[in-house]
C-alpha positions in Angstrom: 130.9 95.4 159.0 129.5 96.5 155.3 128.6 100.3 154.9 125.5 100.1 153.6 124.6 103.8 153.3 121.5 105.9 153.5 122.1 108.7 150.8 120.9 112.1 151.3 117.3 111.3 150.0 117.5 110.0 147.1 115.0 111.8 145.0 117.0 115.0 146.0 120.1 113.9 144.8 118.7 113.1 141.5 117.4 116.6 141.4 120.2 117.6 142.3 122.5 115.9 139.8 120.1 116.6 136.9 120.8 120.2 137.6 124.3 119.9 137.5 125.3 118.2 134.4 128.5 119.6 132.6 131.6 118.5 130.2 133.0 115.7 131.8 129.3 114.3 133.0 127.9 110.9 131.5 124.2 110.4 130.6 123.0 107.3 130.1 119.5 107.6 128.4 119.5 105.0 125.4 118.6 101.3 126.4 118.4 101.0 129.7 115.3 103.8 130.5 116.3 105.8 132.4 118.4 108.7 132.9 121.4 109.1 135.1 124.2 111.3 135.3 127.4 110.9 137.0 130.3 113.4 138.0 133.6 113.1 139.8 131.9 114.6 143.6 131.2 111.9 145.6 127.5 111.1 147.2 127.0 111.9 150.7 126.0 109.8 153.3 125.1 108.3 156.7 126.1 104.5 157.2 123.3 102.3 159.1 123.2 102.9 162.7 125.8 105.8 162.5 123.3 108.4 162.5 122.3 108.5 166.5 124.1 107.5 169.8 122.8 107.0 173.0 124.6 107.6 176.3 123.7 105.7 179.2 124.7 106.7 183.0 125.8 103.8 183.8 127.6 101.2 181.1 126.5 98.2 180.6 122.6 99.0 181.0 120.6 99.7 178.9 117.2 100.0 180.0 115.1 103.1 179.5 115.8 104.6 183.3 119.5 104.7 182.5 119.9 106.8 179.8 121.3 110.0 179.9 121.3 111.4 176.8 120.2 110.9 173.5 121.5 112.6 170.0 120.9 112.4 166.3 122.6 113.7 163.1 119.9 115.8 160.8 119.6 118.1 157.9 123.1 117.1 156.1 124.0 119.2 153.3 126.9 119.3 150.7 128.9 121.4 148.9 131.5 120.4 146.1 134.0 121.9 144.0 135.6 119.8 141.2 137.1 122.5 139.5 140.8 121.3 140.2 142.9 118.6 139.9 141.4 117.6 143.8 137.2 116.7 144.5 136.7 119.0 147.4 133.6 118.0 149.6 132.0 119.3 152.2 129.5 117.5 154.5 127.5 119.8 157.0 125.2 118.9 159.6 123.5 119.6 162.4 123.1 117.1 166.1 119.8 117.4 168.2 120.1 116.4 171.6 118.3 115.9 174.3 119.0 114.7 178.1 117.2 113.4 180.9 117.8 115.2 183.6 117.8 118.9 183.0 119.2 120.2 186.1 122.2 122.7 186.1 124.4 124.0 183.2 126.2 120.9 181.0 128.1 120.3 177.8 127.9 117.0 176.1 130.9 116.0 173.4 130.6 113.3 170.8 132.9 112.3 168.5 132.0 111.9 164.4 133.7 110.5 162.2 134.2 111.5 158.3 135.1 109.2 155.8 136.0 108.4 151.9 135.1 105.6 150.8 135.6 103.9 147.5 133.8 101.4 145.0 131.6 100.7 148.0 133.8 98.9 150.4 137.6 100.6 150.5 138.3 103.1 153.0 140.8 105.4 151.9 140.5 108.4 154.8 139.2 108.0 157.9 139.1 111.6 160.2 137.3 111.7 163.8 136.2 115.1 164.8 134.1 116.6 167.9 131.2 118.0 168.5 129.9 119.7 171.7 125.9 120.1 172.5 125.7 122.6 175.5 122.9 122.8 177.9 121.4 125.4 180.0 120.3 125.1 183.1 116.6 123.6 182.9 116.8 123.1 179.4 116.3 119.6 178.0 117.0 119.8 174.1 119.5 121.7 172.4 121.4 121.4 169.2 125.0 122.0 167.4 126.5 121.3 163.9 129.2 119.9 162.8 131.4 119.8 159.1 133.4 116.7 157.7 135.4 117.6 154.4 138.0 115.5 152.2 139.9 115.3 149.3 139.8 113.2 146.6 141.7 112.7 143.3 139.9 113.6 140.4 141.6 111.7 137.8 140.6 108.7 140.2 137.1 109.8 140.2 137.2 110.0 136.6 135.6 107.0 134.3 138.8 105.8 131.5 137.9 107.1 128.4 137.3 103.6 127.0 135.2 103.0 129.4 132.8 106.3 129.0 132.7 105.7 125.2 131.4 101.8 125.8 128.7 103.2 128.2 127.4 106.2 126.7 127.7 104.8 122.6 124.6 104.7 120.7 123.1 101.4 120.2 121.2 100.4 117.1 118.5 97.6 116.9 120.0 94.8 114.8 123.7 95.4 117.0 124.9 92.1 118.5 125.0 93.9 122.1 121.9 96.0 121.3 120.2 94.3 123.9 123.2 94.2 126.5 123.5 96.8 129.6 127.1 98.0 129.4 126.7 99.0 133.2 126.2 95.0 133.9 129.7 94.1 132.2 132.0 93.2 134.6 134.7 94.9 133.5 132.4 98.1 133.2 130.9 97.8 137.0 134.7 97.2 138.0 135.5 100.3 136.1 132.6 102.6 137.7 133.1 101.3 141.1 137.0 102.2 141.0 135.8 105.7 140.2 132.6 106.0 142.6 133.0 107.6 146.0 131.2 108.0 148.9 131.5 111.0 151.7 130.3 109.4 155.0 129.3 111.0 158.1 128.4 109.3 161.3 128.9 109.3 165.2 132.1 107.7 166.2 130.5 104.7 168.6 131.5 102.3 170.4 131.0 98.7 169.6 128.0 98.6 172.8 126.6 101.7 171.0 127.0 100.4 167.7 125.2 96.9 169.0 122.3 98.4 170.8 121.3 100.8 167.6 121.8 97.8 165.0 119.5 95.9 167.7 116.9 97.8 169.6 
């Protein structure tokens, strides 16, 4: 299945990244229009579908009457620190639940799962944690949060220095490549994707859960 991600939001994370440039950033502002920077912490990220389960009483149905309870991921944050040799992220969030029937006491564990991915496609870690939503008695919604952090190498998360130098070089009208995106070079995209990762959160489903989200 291809991870096609939902990021954050994206006009955050521009806001975000234009606050944080520093040595080591790139910013591309001369020929394409528009202005982008890009560090070594990885974006942070839901895949499709990953972002809510649904737990049915009994398996195999999935009509309305048979569900039991009903959870989504919200409100993820992240924190990085890339000031040695290892990208340390940090994705928080929190899991809204709510059940059907609300009679007595009851906890409710799901598994997550938090992953690195690389150049869009390339797992490199895969970790599967827990998290437990407990109810009182009578109550129908309630709420936890959960963490996923990794590690990543920085000097793989780091552009070549060839590489930076053809992107971020000043083009004059007149140059033979004047009018050519250095981001739509192959060797270039091959370049930044090798150095791009991802920090993706999600609920660890099952391939029925996976199937009735991607579906319903």
């Amino acid at each position: 299945m291809t991870l096609r991600t939902r990021l954050i939001t994206a006009s955050l994370l521009a806001v975000a990244l234009a606050g944080c440039r520093s040595s080591g950033d790139i910013v591309v502002d001369e020929g394409v229009g528009i202005s982008a920077v890009r560090g070594t912490c990885p974006a942070v990220g839901v895949p499709d579908y990953t972002g809510d389960v649904t737990v049915f009483r009994t398996p195999g149905s999935v009509t309305a009457d048979n569900i039991d309870v009903v959870a989504a991921m919200t409100n993820v944050r992240t924190t990085c620190n890339d000031s040695g040799e290892k990208v340390y992220a940090t994705a928080n969030f929190d899991v809204l639940a709510r059940r059907t029937d609300t009679r007595g006491a009851r906890s409710v564990t799901l598994p997550y799962f938090v992953t690195v991915l690389r150049g869009g496609s390339a797992v490199i870690t895969k970790r599967v944690g827990e998290v437990t939503i407990n109810f009182a008695d009578g109550q129908e919604r309630a709420s936890a949060s959960g963490q996923g952090a990794a590690y990543i190498d920085k000097a793989e998360a780091t552009l070549p220095a060839d590489i930076r130098q053809r992107i971020t070089r000043k083009r004059k009208a007149g140059d033979a490549d004047a009018a050519v995106d250095p981001l739509s070079q192959p060797e270039v995209k091959a370049a930044v994707a090798r150095a791009t990762f991802e920090l993706l959160v999600g609920f660890q489903l099952t391939q029925d859960q996976l199937n009735y989200n991607a579906t319903r």
